[in-house]
N, C-alpha and C positions, 0 to 999 in steps of 0.2 A: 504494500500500500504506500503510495506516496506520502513526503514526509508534509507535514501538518494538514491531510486531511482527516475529518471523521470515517467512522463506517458508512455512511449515506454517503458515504462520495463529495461533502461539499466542505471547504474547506475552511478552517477556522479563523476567526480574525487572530492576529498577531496581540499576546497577553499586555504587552508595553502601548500597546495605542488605547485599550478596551477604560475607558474613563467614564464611570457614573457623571451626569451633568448634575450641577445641584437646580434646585427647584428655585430658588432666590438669586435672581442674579445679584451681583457681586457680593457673595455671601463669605468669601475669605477677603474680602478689603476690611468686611464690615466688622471681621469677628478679628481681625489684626489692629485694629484702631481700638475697636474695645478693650483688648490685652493692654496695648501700649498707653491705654487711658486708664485704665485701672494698675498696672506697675505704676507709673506716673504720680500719680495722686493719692493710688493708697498702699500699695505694698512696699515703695519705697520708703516713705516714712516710718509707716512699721516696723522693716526690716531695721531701718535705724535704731531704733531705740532698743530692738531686744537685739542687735550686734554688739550696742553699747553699754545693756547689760553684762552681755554675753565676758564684756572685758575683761570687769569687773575681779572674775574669776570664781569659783564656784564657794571656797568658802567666805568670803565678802555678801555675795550672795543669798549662802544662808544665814550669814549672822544677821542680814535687812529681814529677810524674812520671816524669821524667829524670833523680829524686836514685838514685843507684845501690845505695842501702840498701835503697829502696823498693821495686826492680825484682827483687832477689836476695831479696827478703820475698814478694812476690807469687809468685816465680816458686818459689821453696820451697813456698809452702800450695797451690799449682792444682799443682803436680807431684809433689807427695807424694800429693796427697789424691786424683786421676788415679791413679797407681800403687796404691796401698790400698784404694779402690774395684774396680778392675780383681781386686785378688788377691781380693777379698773377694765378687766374682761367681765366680769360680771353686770357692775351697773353701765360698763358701756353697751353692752348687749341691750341691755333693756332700756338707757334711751335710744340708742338704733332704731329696736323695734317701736317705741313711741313714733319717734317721728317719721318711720317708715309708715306702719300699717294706722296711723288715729290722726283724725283732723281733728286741730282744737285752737281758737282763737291766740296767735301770739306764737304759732309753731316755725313761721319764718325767723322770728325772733329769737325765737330757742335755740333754731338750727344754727343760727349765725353767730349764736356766743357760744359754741359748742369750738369754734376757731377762734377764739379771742387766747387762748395759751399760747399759739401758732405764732402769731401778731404782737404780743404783748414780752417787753424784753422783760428778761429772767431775774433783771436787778428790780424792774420793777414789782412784778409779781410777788419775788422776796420781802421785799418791802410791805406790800399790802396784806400779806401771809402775818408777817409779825407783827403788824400794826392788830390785825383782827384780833388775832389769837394768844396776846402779851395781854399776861394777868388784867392790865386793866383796859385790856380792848374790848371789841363788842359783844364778842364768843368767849374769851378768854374771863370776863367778869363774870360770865352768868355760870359756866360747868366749874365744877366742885374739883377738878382738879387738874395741873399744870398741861397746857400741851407747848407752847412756844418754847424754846429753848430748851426743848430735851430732844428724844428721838422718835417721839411721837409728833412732834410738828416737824421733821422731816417727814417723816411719813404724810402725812398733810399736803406738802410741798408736791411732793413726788407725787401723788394721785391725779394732782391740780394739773400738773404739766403732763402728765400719761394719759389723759383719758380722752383726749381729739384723736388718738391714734388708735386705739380702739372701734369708737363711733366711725369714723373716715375707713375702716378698713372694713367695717362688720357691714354699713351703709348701703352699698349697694348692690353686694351682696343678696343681703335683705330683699334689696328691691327687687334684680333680676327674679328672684324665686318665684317659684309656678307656683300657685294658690290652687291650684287644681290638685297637688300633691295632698292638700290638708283636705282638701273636699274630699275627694276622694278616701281618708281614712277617716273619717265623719262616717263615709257611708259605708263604711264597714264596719262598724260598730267601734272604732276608739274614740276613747273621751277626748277633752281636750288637753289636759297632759300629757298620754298617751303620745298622741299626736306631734305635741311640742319634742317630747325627749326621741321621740323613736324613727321622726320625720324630718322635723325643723332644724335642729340641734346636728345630727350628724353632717348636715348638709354645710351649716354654716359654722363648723368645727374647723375647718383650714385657715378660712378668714380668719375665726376669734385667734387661733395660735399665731398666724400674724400679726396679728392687731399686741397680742402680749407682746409678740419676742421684741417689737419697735416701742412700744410703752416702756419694755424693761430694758432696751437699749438707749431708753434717754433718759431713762430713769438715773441708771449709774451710772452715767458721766455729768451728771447735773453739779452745776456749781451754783450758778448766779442766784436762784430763788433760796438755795439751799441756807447757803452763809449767812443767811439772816435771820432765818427764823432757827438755827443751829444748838445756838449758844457756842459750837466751836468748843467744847470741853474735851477736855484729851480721856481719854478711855470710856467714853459716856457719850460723847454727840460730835466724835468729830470722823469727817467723812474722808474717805480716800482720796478724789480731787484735790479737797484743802491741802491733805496731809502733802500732795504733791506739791502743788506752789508754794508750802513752806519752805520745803526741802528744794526748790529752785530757789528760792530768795536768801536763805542760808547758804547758795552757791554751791549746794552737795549735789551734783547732777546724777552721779552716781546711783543715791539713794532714790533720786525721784523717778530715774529709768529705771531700777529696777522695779519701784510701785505700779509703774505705769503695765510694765511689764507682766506682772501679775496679775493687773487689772484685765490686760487684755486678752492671759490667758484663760482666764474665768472668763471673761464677758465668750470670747468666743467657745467655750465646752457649753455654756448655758445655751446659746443662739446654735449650736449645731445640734444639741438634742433639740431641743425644739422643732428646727428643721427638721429634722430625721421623722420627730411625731407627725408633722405637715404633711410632708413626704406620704408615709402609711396610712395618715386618713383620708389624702385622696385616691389613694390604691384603692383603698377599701370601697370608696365612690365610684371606681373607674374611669377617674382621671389623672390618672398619672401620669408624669410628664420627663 
């Protein structure tokens, strides 16, 4: 048999020409700018700082990371901003669903202060955070016990600024959804709970774990609102952020690359489980991607 034909007699295209075309024209310019736009802007700066960790050496390293300021600092911003995330998928859900499914006088107006965290600078916010909530503000006189200046008005803080990204993410979500899904399980006999957890809720389970992992991604890198309503107390209310520009303004860069450091390897084991959950509950929808 001659050489590169098949059994049918007809012969084979040559394996070096045979090229899939892609379906998007110029889909490797597109995905080569993207690369060199993301190194650019964000993998090189990162890579900076844990290089310059990296310096350091390892036991320098651990003696930062074993200081116990450090630990009660990290462990305050990833557990506040975990907890205020969390509240902030819940009542973001449900004003989602207000202003999605209920018309009610003033719902333009709701929706639109629902982005005022967005618009509103963080030094300001701070400010009006510890004006309300300092013993003798407006909230802060009337409940029986402190919140400004411990670590419950970070927690305050952190809710304030996370919760448009919930709403904004859960939003239209919301909307697109087919109401003929719940009709439909009406008439088959489930209640109205039923229907919420077994229909509504799996659907818009992607959305909500977006809507967290971006609430709790601004949560713990939050400075501006935070420092103010703080108190800034070392082992009791002081946040990782701060703890870093102390440690730049004492000129220890060292110490502050390596906080950051830590910071960012927690921020990112948090946001890739996350992901990962994202990931399998739109398997489970079949939509995966």
């Amino acid at each position: 048999m001659p050489l590169g034909q098949s059994t049918a007699g007809k012969p084979k295209p040559p394996r070096s020409i045979v090229r899939r075309k892609s379906v998007l024209p110029g889909f490797g310019l597109a995905l080569g700018f993207s690369w060199f736009y993301l190194t650019l802007m964000i993998l090189l700066p990162l890579a900076a700082v844990v290089l310059w960790t990296a310096s350091l050496g390892p036991a320098r390293i651990l003696q930062i990371a074993s200081d116990p300021r450090i630990f009660l600092a990290l462990r305050l911003s990833f557990g506040l901003s975990l907890a205020a995330a969390a509240v902030n998928a819940v009542f973001g859900l449900l004003l989602a669903w207000t202003l999605t499914r209920y018309d009610f006088p003033g719902r333009r107006l709701v929706d639109a202060a629902v982005d005022l965290p967005f618009a509103l600078p963080t030094a300001v916010a701070g400010i009006a955070l510890a004006a309300i909530y300092a013993p003798n503000g407006w909230v802060g006189s009337i409940v029986p016990f402190k919140i400004a200046f411990t670590p419950l008005g970070i927690f305050v803080a952190l809710v304030f600024i996370g919760l448009p990204f919930v709403v904004r993410t859960v939003q239209p979500v919301l909307s697109d959804l087919d109401q003929g899904l719940e009709e439909a399980a009406a008439t088959l006999g489930a209640n109205r709970a039923t229907t919420i957890f077994k229909v509504v809720l799996p659907t818009l389970t992607p959305a909500l774990l977006t809507g967290f992992a971006l609430a709790f991604a601004r949560a713990v890198g939050e400075y501006g609102s935070v420092i103010f309503i703080a108190g800034n107390i070392p082992y009791v209310s002081e946040i990782a952020p701060l703890l870093i520009i102390m440690r730049l303004e004492e000129f220890d860069y060292g110490s502050a690359t390596a906080v950051a450091t830590m910071m960012l390897t927690l921020s990112f084991a948090v946001l890739l489980f996350v992901n990962l959950v994202e990931a399998w509950s739109r398997k489970r929808l079949g939509h995966a991607y």
